[in-house]
N, C-alpha and C positions, 0 to 999 in steps of 0.2 A: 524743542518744547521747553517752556520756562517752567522754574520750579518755584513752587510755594510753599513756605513753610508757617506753619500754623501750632501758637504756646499757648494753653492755656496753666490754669494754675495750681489743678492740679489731674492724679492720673487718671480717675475715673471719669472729672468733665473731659478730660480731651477722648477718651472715647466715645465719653455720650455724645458730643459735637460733631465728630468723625462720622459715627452711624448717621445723626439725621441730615448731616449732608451728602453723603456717599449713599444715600438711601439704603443702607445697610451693604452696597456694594466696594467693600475697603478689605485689605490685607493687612495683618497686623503683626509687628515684631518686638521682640524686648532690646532695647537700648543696652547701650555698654552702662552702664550706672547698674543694670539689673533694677529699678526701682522703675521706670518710666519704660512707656509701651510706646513705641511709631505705627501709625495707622497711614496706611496709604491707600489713594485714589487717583482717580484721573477726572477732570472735567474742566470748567472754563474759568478765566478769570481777564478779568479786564478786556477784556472781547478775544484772547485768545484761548488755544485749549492749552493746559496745564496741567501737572505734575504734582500734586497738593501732599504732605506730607504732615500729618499732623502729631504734634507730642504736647511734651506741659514737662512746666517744671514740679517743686514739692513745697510749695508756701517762698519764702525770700529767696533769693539766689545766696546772694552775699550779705555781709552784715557789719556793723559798725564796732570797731575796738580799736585801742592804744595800740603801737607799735611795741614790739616786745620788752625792751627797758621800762617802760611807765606800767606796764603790767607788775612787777615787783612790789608789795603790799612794804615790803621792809628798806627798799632802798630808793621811794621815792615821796618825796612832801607831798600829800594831799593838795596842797595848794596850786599845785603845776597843773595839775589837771584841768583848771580855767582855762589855761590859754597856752603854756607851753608845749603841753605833750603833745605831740601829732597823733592824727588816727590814721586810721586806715582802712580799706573795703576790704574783708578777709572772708572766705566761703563758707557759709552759714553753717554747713554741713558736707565738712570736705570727704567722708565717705562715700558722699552718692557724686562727689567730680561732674558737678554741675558743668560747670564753667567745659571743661574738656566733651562732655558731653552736647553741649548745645552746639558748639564749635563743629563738632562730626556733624552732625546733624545738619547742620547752616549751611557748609562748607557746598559753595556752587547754587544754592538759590539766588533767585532774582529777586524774590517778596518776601517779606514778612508779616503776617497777619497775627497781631497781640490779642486773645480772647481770654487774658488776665480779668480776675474779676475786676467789676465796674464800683473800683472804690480807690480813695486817696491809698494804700497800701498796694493795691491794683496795678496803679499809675506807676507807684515806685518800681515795684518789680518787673513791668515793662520796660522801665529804663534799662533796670541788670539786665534782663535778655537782652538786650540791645546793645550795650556795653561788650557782651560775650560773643552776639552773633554777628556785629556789621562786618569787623575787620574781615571775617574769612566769607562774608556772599561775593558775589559778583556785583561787580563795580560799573551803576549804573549810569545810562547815557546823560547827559548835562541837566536835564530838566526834568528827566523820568523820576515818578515817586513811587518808591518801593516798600516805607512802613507806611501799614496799616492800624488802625486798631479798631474793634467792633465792641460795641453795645449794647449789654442783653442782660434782662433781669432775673431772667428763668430757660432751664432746659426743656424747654418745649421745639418742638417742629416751625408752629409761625414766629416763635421770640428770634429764633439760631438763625432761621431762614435772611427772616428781616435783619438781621443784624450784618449778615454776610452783603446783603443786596445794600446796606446802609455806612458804609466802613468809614470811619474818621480818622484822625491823629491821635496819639497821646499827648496828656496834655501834663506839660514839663514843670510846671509854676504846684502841679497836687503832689508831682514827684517831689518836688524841694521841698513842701513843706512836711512830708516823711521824716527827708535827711534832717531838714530843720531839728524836728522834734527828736528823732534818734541821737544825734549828738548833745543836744540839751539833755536830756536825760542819761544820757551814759558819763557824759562829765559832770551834772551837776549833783545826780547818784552815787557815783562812784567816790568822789572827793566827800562828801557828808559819809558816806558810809566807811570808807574805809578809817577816818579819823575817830568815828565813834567807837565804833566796835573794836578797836586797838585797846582805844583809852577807857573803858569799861569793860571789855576783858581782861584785859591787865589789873583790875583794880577788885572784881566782884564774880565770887566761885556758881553763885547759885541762878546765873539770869536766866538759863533754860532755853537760850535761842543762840543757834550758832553764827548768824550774823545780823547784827544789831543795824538794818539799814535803813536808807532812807530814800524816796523818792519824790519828787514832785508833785505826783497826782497820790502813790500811794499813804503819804503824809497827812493830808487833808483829809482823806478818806479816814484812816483813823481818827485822827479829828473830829469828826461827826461822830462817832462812836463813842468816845473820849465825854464830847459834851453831853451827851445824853444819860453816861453815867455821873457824871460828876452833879444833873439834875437832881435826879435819881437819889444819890447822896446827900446834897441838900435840902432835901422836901422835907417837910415839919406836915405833917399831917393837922388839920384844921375840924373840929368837932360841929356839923350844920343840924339842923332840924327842917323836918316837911311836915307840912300840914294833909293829909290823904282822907277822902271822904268817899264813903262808896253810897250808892241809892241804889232802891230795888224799884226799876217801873216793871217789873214783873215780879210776882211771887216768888217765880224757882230764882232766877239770876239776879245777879246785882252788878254796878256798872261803877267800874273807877276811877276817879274824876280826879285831873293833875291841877294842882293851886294854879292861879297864876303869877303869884310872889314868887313862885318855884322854891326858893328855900332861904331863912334867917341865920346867922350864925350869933344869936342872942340867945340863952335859952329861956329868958325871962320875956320876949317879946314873942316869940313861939309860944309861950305858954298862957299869952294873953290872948292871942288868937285864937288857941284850941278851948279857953273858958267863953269867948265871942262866941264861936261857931256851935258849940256844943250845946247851948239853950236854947239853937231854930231843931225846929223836929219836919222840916218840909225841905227841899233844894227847889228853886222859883229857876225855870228855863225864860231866860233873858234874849235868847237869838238862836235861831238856826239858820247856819248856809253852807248851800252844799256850790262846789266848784268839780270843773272837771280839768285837770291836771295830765299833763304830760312825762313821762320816762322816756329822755332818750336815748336813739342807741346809739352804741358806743361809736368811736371815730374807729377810722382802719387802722390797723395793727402795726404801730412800729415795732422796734428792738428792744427798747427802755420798757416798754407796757410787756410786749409778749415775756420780758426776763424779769420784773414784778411780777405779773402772774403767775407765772413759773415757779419762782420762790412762795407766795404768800397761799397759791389754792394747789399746785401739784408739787412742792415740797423739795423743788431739785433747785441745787447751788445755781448762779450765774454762769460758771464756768459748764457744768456739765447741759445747763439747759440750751449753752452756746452751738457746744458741739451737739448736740442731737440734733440744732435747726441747721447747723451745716451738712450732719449728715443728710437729712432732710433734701434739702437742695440738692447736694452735687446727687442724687439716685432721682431728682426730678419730680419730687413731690409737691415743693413748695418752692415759689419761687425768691430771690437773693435775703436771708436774712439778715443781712447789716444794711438799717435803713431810716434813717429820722423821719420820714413824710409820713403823713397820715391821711393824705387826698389822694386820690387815683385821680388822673389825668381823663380829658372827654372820651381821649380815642379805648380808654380800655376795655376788653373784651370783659363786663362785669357776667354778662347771659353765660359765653362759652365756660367760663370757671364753674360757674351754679351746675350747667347742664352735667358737668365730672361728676355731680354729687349726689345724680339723682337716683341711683341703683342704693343708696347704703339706708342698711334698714335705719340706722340709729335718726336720720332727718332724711328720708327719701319722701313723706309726705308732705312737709314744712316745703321742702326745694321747689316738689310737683303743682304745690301751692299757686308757690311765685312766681315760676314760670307761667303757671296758665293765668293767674291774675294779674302781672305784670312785678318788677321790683322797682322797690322806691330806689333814688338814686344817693347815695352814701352822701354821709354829711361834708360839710365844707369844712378840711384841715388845714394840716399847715403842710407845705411844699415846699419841700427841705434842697430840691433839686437833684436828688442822688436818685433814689431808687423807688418804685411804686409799693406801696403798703405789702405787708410780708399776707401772703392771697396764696390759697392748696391750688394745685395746680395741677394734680390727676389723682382719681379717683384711690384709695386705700380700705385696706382690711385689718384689723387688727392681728391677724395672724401672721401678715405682710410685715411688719413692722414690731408690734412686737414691744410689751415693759411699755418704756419711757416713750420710746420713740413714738408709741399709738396715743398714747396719755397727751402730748403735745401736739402731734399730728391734730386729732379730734379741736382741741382747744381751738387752734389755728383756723380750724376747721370752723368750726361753729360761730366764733367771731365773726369771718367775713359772711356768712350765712346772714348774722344779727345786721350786720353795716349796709346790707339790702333790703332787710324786712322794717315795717313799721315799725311808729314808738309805741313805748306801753304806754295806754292811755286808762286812767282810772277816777272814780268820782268820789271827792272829800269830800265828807258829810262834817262840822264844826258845830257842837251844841256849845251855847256858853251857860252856864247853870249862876243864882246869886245864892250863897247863905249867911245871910244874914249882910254885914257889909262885905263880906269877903267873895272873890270872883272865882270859879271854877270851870273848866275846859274837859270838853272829850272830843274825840276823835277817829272817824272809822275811816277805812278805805273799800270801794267795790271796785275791781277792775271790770272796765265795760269792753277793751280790745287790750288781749295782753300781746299783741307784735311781736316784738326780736325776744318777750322773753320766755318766748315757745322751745325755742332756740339754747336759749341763755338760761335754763331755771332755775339758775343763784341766782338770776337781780329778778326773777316776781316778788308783784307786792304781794307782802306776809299777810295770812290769813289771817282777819281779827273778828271777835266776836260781830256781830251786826247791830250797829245801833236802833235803839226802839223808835218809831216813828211818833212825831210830836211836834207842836210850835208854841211858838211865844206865848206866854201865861201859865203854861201847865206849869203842875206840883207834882213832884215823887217824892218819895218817904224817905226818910233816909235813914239807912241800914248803920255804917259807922261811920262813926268822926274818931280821929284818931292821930299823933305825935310819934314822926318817926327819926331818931337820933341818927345820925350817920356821919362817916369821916371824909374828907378828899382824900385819893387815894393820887401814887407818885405816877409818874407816866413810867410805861414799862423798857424793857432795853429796845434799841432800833432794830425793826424787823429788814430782814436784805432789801425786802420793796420798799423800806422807809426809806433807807442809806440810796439804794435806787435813784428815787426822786431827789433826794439831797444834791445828788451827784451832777445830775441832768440839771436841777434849778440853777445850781451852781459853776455850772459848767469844769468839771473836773472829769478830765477824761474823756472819750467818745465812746458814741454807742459799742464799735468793737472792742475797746481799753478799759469799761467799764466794770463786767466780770474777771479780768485779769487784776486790777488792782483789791477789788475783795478778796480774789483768792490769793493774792500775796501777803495781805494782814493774818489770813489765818496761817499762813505756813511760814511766817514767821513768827507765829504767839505770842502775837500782838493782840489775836480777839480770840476767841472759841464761842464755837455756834450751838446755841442751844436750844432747847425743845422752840418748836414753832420758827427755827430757822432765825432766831435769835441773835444779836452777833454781843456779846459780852466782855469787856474788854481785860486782856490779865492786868496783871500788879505791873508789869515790863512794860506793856502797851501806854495803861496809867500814867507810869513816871515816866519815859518818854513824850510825850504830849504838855503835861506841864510842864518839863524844862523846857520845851520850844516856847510854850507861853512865858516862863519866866525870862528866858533870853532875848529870843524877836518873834512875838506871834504870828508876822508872817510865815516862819517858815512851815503853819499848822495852820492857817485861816486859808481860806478860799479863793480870796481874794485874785493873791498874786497868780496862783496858778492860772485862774478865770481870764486873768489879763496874757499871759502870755498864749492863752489858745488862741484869742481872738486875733491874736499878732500872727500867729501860722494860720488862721484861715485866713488873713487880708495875703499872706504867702501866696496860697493856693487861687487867689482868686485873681494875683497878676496886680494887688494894690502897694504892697510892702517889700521890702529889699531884704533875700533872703541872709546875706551878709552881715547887714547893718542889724536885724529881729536879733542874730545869732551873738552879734558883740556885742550890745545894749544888753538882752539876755543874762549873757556871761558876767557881763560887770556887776551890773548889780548882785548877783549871785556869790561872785569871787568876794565881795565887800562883805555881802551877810558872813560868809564862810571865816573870814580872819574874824568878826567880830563874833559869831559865835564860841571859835578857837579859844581867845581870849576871857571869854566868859562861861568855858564848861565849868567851871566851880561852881556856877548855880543850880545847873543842873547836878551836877553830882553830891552835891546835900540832897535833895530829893530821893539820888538812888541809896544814898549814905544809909536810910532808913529803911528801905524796902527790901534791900540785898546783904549778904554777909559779906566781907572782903574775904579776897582768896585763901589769907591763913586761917581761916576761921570755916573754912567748908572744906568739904571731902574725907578719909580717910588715908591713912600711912600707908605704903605700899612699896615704894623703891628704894636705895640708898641713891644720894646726892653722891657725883662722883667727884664735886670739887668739896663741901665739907663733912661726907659721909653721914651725915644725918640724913633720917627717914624722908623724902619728899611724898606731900598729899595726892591722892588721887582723886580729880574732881570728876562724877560722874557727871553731873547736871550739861546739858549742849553747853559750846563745844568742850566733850570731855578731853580735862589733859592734868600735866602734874603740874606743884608748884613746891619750889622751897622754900618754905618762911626764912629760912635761915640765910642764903644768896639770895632771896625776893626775886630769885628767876622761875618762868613759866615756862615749861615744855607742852608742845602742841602734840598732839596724838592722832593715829589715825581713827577716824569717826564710824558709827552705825556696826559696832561692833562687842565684843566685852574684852577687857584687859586684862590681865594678871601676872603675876610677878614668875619670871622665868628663872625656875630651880636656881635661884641666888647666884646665876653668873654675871661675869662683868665683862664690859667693854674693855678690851686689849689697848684700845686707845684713849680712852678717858676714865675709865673705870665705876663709868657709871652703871649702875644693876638693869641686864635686860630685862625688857616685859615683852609679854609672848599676846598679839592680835587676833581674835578669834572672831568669825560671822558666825560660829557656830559649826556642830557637828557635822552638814553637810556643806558647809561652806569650806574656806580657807583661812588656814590661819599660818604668822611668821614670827619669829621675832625682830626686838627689835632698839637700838640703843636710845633713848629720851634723847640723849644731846646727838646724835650723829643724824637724828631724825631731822631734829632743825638746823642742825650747823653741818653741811654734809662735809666730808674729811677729805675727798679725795675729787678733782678736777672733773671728774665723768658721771659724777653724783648729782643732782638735784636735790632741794630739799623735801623732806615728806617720802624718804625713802626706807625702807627697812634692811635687815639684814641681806632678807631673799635678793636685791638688787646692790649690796655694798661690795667693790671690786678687792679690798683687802684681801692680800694674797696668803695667807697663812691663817686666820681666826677662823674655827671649826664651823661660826654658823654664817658663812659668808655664801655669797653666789661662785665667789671659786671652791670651795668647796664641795658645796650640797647641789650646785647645778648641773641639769642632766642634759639638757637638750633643747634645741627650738622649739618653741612652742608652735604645736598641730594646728593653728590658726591664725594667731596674727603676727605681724611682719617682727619686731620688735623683741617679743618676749623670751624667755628662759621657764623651761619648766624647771622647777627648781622640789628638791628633797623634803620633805615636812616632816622633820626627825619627832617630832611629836606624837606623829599621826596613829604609832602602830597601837595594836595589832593589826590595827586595818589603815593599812600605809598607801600613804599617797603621795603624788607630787602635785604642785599648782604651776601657773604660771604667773610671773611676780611682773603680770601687765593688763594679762584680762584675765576673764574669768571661769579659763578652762582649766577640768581637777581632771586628773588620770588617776582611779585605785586601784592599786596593784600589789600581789604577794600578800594578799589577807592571811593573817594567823602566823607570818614571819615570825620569827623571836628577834633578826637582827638586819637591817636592810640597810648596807654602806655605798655611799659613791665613790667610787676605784678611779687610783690617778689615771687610768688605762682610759685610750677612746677605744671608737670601735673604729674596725676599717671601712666599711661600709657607710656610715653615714654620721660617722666621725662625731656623735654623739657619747659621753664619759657612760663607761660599762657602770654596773652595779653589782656587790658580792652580797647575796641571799643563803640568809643560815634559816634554815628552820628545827623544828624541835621533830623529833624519830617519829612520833605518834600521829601530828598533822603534816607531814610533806607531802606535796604534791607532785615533788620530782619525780622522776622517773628511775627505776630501781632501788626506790628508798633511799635515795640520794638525800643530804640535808645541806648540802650547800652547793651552790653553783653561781658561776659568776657569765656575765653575758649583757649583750644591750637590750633594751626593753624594747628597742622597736623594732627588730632584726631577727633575735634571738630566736628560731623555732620553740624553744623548751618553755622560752618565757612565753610566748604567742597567748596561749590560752588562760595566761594571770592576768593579764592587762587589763583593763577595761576603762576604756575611754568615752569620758563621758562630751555630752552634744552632739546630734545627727552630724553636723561636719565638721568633727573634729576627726580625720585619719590622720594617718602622719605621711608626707611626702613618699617614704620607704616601700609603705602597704597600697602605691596610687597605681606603682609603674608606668614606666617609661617615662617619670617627669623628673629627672634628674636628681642631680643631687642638690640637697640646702645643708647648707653649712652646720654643724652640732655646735659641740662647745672646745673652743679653742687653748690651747695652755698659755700662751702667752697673751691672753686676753679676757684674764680671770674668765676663762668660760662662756664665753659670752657667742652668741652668732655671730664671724666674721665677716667680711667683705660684705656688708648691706652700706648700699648707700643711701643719703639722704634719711637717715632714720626719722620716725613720726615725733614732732613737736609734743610732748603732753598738753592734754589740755590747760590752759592755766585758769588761773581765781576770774580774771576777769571778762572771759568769754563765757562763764555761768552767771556771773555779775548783769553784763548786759543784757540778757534776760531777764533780771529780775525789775529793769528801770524802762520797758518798751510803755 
């Protein structure tokens, strides 16, 4: 029997996919990753019977980065990054051991079936499986085709069915142009970013952002924001007058009639009009006509519209209204929301979507409507080629879904409701009135069919008084004449839906990269959002923006970005050479890059004004260990020290508070420890300024603290205060927190497991002694006569903390799976902390890479 293996992309489609084709008849298991579930079935495939196995991966497989020398911020020119440095395909998320997992998984299939979503990121990440899973299937006969890939917009029964009965290829030209774009922005990000942010934090205490970056799309985007303030800034307000006349044709009411000069900015020719007008005592109706007017309704629902709407009428960012339509999706509500087209295709089921609709009370009569009187057929948009209009696609309840997720649902909802109901259709009534030589206009509206906005009822037309019925010749009184002073006012900041549309007009970004680059300007404080979803730019955002204008405004106009999309969709369409986009690309970019190099002096008069330079920000705090003077402590992002005195900067560890550790010194440079706190239930270590950046010893990284410095003699070292492997991950040392007491603890100086143990101690030491058992370093516990909790009033005892009977019940470790190997039984022994290995877990191989700067980087340039 052949076997099939079946990816989609992520864990809950591959089981909704599973069920509607195993028609609920499948067995399901958890994968070695622990993250991804195997569904299995038996049925047919390609005219035989088959073995179907269905998983998924968790978003990318693999992802794009430097090889490890070009990742070093300090030992490599920004300039290489053009074209020297090599990348590489490194695992997105080497946790979940994708790669080794798909591999198990493959291993001996005949097929592969790709049910990756149906988008260019899609595309790509069917290649990685592909990549991971061909070598180990079985190796098919000369001509037999064994990838598949299937086509579906929505988790439904007919979309999956038909997609399976429909199977195509992947298509390799949408995958490149991914890669394309992934390497352009990781090297044209990375090389701008790391150059700024060196040479402006080197220069300026108070900028408040810890990396001063730069991207591609995310540059222009502020850009739009930038310009809108600097509007804003320039606007001189301009003093108009209106001329406003009201007539009574009835007693009680009076009716307000709009000039049609509309407004003077003279106030001496205003004021000759209002002595004109002011001497007729009648207003003469000169014409009435009435017209009957159309509203129509809306197009189908792309990405761009449903994520303005979202921002402008239900108040949620880009990013969160993103993930709520995926949630959306993958649970089968809605069908694909990442989609430019705004036409449904002939064949679409518009009837079976409406019919989902027709039990909810909120439009169960509008639906029951349309069904029995037939629905009109949606307007003619635009057909984007990708995916059919974002359309509900089973029926919901607000208690189902729940907050945001109903607020959106409904919208979604009622949209496509509107895209099949008629237009509003209403009847303009135009009186033109004459006083004196001067013209006046009124205006009513009566809706005669209000259509989709039964539906929709923000776009009904507003109710206005009723005009008085009348024609040509009549006279009404006229109640006032009257001069109204008034100013132009500035345009206000850009609303997300403004910046939206800019984005789209402009072509910066795609409907899925759209809410990512917003939310990268604010978490970098570049903008902050205020009332009405407002985006405001700082002072940092500010002067950024104009030095790109004073140096090459491309690298902040729209422009260029605009051009090189259009170059990755000619990629993806099989018109453009994915090599030659990538080195034309590159060059140009490498050329701006030296030429802005050369010209940061422009920009930095800019920042010369808006920022403090570092001796002039923070407060005193450590001794300098090369000229003992006081070094400042800059709290503002990223916090660190600096000495005016060496004009050296020490970096700090961050998201935490600092303070000066009881005036000891570094044994090896003499510079004053400071002690790193997340707070009372966090951890905290000490730690040396200069040993922090300059590590001392061969087995060190930098950005290390005491808790991990193998110095074999200084009291606050890991050979020291180190107790044992850390109860969780492969790597670490719990290590001593001589601070901690009376309520003592250890941490681990890798992740973020606390052990608190011997509360109310007076004295808790690490003993050169191990233990036998699990060769973790013992510990000598004093306590005071009144609070021990020894046993026979014992005040001191020495023992291991994880072994130790007597210690058993001080301990407390904290996270559900945190035990320690000791407390598991029968899983052997792990190594504790070694003596001729400052302490450290022996014999582990291959220890875990840290993460570095620039596999966090790369995320921030997608």
């Amino acid at each position: 029997m052949k076997t099939v293996l079946m990816v989609a992309e992520k864990p809950s489609l591959a089981q909704s996919i599973a069920k509607i084709l195993s028609r609920g008849n499948m067995s399901s298991r958890k994968g070695l990753n622990g993250a991804c579930s195997v569904h299995e079935y038996a049925g047919s495939f390609v005219g035989q019977s088959a073995h179907f196995k269905m998983t998924s991966v968790c978003g990318h497989v693999m992802t794009l980065d430097f090889i490890g020398k070009y990742n070093s911020w300090d030992k490599v020119d920004p300039a290489e990054l053009f074209s020297k440095a090599p990348t590489e395909k490194k695992e997105a998320n080497p946790k979940l051991t994708m790669v080794k997992f798909l591999q198990v998984e493959g291993r001996g299939c005949d097929y592969i079936v790709l049910w990756l979503d149906c988008d260019k990121e899609g595309e790509n990440i069917c290649f990685e499986v592909l990549d991971a899973v061909l070598p180990v299937m079985n190796k098919p006969r000369s001509t037999e085709r064994t990838v598949y890939r299937a086509k579906f917009s929505s988790i439904t029964d007919t979309d999956i069915c038909n997609a399976m009965n429909h199977l195509g290829e992947p298509n390799r030209n949408e995958a490149l142009s991914v890669d394309a774009r992934q390497e352009l922005d990781l090297r044209i990000g990375c090389a701008f970013t790391r150059f700024q942010t060196k040479y402006f934090q080197g220069k300026y205490g108070n900028l408040d952002s810890s990396l001063i970056s730069f991207g591609p799309c995310q540059t222009p985007t502020l850009g739009f924001c930038v310009e809108r303030h600097d509007k804003i800034q320039s606007f001189k307000p301009e003093t108009y007058w209106v001329l406003q006349a009201k007539v009574n044709p009835e007693k009680e009411n009076s009716l307000t009639l709009d000039w049609d000069r509309v407004r003077v900015f003279d106030r001496e020719v205003a004021q000759m009009f209002l002595n004109i007008t002011k001497m007729e005592k009648e207003a003469k109706v000169e014409s009435v006509s009435k017209k009957e007017k159309v509203k129509q309704r809306p197009l189908a629902l792309n990405t761009v519209e449903m994520l303005r709407v979202a921002s402008a009428a239900l108040g949620m960012g880009p990013q969160h209204a993103m993930q709520i339509a995926e949630r959306l999706y993958t649970q089968g509500y809605i069908s694909y929301p990442r989609t430019e087209t705004t036409h449904y295709p002939e064949n679409f089921d518009l009837k079976g979507c409406l019919r989902q609709q027709a039990n909810n009370p909120y439009w169960a009569e509008t639906v029951k409507a349309l069904l029995s009187e037939g629905i009109n057929r949606p307007r003619k948009g635009h057909d984007a080629g990708d995916h059919p209009p974002i359309t509900p696609m089973r029926a919901a309840t607000e208690a189902e879904l729940g907050g945001d997720g109903w607020r959106l649902y409904e919208y979604i909802t009622r949209h496509f409701i509107a895209t099949v109901s008629a237009d509003c259709k209403y009847l303009q009534t135009t009186i033109s009135f004459s006083i004196g030589p001067e013209r006046f206009t009124c205006i009513g509206k009566v809706v005669t069919s209000p259509g989709f906005t039964e539906i929709m009822p923000w776009h009904s037309i507003p109710l206005e008084e009723s005009l008085p019925h009348c024609e040509r010749g009549d006279v009404f009184p006229i109640g006032e004449m009257k001069l109204l002073e008034k100013q132009t006012s500035p345009p206000d900041y850009l609303t997300e839906a403004e910046l939206i549309t800019l984005m789209e007009k402009h072509g910066i970004g795609t409907d899925a990269s759209i809410p990512v680059h917003i939310n990268n300007i604010c978490q970098r404080n570049y903008v902050t959002v205020e009332s009405g979803r407002r985006l405001k730019p700082t002072n940092l955002g500010i002067v950024l923006v104009h030095g790109y204008y004073k140096i090459d405004a491309e690298l902040v106009l729209p422009t260029i970005r605009s051009a090189v999309e259009k170059q990755l969709n000619l990629i993806a369409l099989g018109k453009a050479n994915y090599h030659q986009v990538l080195e034309h690309t590159l060059d140009i970019f490498k050329r701006k890059f030296h030429y802005f190099v050369d010209s940061i002096a422009g920009m930095d008069e800019l920042m010369e004004v808006s920022f403090s330079p570092l001796a002039a920000t923070g407060k005193p705090l450590s001794r300098c260990g090369k000229c003992h003077r006081f070094m400042k402590y800059i709290q503002a992002k990223p916090s660190r020290l600096h000495c005016s005195h060496c004009d050296d900067t020490y970096s700090l560890p961050q998201n935490g508070t600092i303070k000066l550790y009881k005036e000891l010194r570094c044994p090896l440079d003499d510079f004053e420890l400071v002690l790193w706190s997340s707070g009372s239930r966090g951890k905290s270590y000490p730690l040396c300024p200069y040993c922090y950046n300059h590590p001392p010893f061969r087995d060190m990284k930098k950005g290390m603290g005491c808790n991990e410095c193998t110095h074999p003699t200084c009291q606050h070292s890991l050979s020291m205060l180190g107790i044992g492997q850390c109860v969780e991950c492969e790597n670490g040392v719990l290590v001593l927190d001589s601070t901690s007491g009376p309520k003592w603890k250890m941490a681990c100086n890798k992740c973020n497991v606390i052990v608190h143990f011997f509360e109310n101690a007076h004295k808790v030491r690490v003993s050169p002694e191990t233990c036998d058992s699990c060769e973790a370093a013992l510990v000598d516990v004093d306590f005071n006569k009144a609070k021990s909790p020894l046993p026979g009033d014992e005040t001191q005892h020495s023992g291991c903390v994880f072994c130790d009977p007597v210690f058993q019940d001080l301990v407390e470790l904290k996270h559900a799976a945190m035990r320690h190997p000791m407390h598991r039984g029968g899983q052997g022994r792990r190594q504790g902390r070694g003596r001729g290995k400052g302490r450290r877990p022996g014999g582990r191989p291959n220890p875990k890479k840290p993460k570095d700067k620039m596999a966090a980087l790369a995320a921030y340039f997608v």
